[in-house]
N, C-alpha and C positions, 0 to 999 in steps of 0.2 A: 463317217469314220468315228470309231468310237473317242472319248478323250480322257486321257490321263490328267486329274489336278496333283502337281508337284509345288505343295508347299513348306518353302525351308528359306529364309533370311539370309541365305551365304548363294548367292549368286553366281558361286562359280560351280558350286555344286548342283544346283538347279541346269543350267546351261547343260553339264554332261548327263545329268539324269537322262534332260527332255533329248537329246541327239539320241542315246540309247531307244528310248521308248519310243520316237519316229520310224529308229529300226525293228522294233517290234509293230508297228501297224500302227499304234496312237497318234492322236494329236498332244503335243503337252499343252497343257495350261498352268501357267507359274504364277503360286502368290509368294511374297514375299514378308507375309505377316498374317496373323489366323483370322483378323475380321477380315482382308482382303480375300483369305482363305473361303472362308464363308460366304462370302457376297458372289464372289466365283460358282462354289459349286450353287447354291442357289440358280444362279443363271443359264448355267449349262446342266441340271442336273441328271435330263432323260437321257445325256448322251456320255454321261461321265462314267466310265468302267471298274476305274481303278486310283485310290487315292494315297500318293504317297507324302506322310504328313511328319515335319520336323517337330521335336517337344519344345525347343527353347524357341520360340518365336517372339518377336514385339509383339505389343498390344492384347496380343489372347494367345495362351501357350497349345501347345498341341494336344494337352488331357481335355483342354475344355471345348476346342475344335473336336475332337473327337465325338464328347457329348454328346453334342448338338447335333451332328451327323448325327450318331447313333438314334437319336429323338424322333428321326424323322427317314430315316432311310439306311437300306440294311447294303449299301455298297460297300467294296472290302477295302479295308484300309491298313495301311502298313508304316508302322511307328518309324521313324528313325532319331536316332538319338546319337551325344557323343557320349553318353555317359551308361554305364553297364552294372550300373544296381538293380538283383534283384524284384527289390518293393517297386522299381519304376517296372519294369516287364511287367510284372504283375499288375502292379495300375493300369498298364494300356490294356493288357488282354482283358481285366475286368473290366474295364468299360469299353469294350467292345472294339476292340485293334483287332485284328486277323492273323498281323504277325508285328514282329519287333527286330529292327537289323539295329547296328551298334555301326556308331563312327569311328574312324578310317574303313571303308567299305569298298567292295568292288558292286561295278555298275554293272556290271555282267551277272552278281550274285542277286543283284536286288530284282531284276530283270528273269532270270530263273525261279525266284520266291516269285515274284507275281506271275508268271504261268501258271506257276502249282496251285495256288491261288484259283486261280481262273479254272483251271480243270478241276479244281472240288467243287466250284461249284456249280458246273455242267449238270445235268438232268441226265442219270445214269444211261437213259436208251443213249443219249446223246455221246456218250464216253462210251459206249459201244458198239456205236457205230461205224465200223472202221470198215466199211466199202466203199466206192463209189461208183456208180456207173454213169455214161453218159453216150447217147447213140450206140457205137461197136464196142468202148470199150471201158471194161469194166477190172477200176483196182481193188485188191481184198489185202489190206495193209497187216491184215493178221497173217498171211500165210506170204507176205512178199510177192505175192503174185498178180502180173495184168495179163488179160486178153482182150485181142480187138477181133472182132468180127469172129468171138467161140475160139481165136486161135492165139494161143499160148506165146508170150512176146519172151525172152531168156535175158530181163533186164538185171541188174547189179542191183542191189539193196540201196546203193546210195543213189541209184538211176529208178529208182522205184519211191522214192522219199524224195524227191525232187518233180517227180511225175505228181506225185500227191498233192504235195505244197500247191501248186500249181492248180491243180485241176478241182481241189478245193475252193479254192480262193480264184476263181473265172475272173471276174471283175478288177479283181488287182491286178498292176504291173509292179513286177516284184526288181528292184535292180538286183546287180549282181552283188552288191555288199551284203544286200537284203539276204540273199540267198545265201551267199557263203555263211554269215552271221548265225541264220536260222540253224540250218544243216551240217556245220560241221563247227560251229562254236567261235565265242566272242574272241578263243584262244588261237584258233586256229595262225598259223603263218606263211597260208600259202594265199594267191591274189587273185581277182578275177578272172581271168583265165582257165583254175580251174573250174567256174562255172561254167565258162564258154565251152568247154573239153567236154563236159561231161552232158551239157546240151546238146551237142554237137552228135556225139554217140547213141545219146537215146534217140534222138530225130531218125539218126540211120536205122535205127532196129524198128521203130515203128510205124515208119514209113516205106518199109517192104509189105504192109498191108494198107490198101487203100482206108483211106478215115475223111471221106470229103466233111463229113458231120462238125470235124474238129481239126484245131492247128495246135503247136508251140508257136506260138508268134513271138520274133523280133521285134519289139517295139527302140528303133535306130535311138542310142541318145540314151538312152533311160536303162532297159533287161529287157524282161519276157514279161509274157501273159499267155494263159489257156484262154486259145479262143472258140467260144462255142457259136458254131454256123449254125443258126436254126431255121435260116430257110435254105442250106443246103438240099 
């Protein structure tokens, strides 16, 4: 699992960050001051993705944690600050910050900059990629459309973007928070259920065509997972 280092000295903001970024698929890893900062990413560095770094820290502030990063590895990093002068934006971006959010912040906002984040710096075939096939059946997320076995499924846009998430991501079991959060926003105000509703529906339509190749699995206790049978 890839991991996110969140380092910021206020501890209660560290706490919501890392619960956000579990909902995104990270592990957090929390320093609390920029040598611990340091010594972290050093240790975990091949698997660290994404580094969200406070400026006012003990010990070593976050222009000079940035540095050092920057010295040595081109992971993307994202300033946060409570203070909104421009010569500091401008300091982090010149040395090498990818972006800069400003205190009082929404975790949901920080959480959408690091997507965008993440999709610049995909390898363009890779952001163009938007099919996927697997045994019968085959998504083309450009045109909203699946077919299993050559035959055309009549699923809802938001039953086709839940198909995706899914069948992308084989290996993961996605909860249902995981799912509403992705899909329909950190805003949203409806509840699990409607994940279960809209599982529920899509099973029906694409299970008028046999697909032994492939499941929606229930995993009891937890959500879903795309399950791929390969020795069907």
């Amino acid at each position: 699992m890839a991991k996110m280092l969140i380092a910021d000295d206020n501890k209660q903001i560290t706490s919501i960050l890392s619960n956000y970024a579990r909902k995104e698929g990270f592990e957090p890893i929390v320093a609390l001051d920029g040598e611990e900062a340091l010594r972290l990413f050093r240790d975990n560095e091949a698997d660290i993705a994404m580094v969200l770094l406070d400026v006012m820290m003990p010990k070593m502030d976050g222009f000079e944690v940035c540095r050092q990063l920057r010295a040595k590895s081109l992971v993307p990093v994202i300033m946060v600050t409570a203070r909104g002068e421009d010569f500091e934006k401008i300091m982090g971006l010149d040395i090498g910050a990818d972006d800069y959010i400003i205190k009082p912040f929404s975790a949901g906002e920080v959480m959408a900059r690091v997507r965008a984040i993440l999709r610049r710096m995909q390898p363009r075939e890779e952001v163009n990629r938007n099919t996927y096939s697997y045994d019968n059946l085959v998504i083309d997320l450009d045109k909203y459309a699946v077919t299993v076995g050559g035959e055309e499924v009549a699923l809802t846009k938001k039953e086709v973007e839940l198909l995706w998430t899914l069948a992308k991501n084989s290996s993961k079991v996605f909860s249902r928070d995981n799912l509403l959060d992705s899909l329909w926003g950190y805003d949203y105000y409806g509840d699990s259920r409607t994940v279960d509703s809209h599982i529920k529906r899509m099973r029906a339509k694409l299970d008028k065509i046999e697909h032994p190749g492939w499941e929606i699995k229930t995993i009891w206790g937890v959500g879903y997972r795309f399950e791929e049978k390969v020795n069907a």
